[in-house]
N, C-alpha and C positions, 0 to 999 in steps of 0.2 A: 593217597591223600592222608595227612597227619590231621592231628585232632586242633593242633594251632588252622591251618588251612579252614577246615568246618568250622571252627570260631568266628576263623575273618568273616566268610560266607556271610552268615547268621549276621554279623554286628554292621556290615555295610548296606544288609539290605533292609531288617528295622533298624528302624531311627533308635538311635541314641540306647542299643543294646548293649548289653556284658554277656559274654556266654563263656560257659565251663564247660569242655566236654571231655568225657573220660568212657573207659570201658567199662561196659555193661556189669555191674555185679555178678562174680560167677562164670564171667564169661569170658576166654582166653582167645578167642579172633580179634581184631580190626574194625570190622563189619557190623557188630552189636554194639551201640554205643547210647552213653546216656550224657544228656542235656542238660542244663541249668540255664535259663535266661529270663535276663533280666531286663525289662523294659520299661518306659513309661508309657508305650505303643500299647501296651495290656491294658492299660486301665480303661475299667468301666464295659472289658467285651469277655465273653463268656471261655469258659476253659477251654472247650472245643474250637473259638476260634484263635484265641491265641496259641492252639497248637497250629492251628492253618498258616498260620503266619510263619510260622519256623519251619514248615513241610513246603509252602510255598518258597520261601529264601532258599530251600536245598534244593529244588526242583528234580530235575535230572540225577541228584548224585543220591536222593532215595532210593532210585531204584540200582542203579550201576555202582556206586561206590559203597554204598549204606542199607544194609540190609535190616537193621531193628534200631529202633532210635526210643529209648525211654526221656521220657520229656518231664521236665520240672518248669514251668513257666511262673513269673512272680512279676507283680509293679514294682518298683522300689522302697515305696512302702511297705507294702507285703513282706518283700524279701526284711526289711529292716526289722521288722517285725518278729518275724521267725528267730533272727539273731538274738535278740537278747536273753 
């Protein structure tokens, strides 16, 4: 599974996502990967569950393809924010 494929995942199953996914800092497997997503599905619900939502979109491939997942969740606001 390529890190475009965990993209797709993530952006067909929230609505109206962008996600970045790349290897883990430090980390030379596959398997360790870390998150960016962006939604407007986040707004207004807490960290925790907008991590639910990205663990729920991978379902099965948390456990069998994806063994550490570092998570950055943002609204777009948020995210725009951060950029300036």
């Amino acid at each position: 599974m390529t890190f475009a494929d965990i993209e797709a995942i993530i952006e067909e199953e929230i609505p109206d996502a962008e996600a970045t996914v790349t290897r883990m800092r430090g980390e030379h497997d596959d398997d360790h990967l870390a998150a960016t997503v962006v939604s407007p599905a986040f707004e207004g619900e807490r960290l925790v569950q907008q991590h639910e939502f990205v663990y729920d979109a991978l379902d099965e491939h948390m456990t069998e393809e994806i063994h550490a997942l570092e998570l950055s969740t943002y609204t777009p606001e948020e995210y725009a924010e951060r950029s300036e």
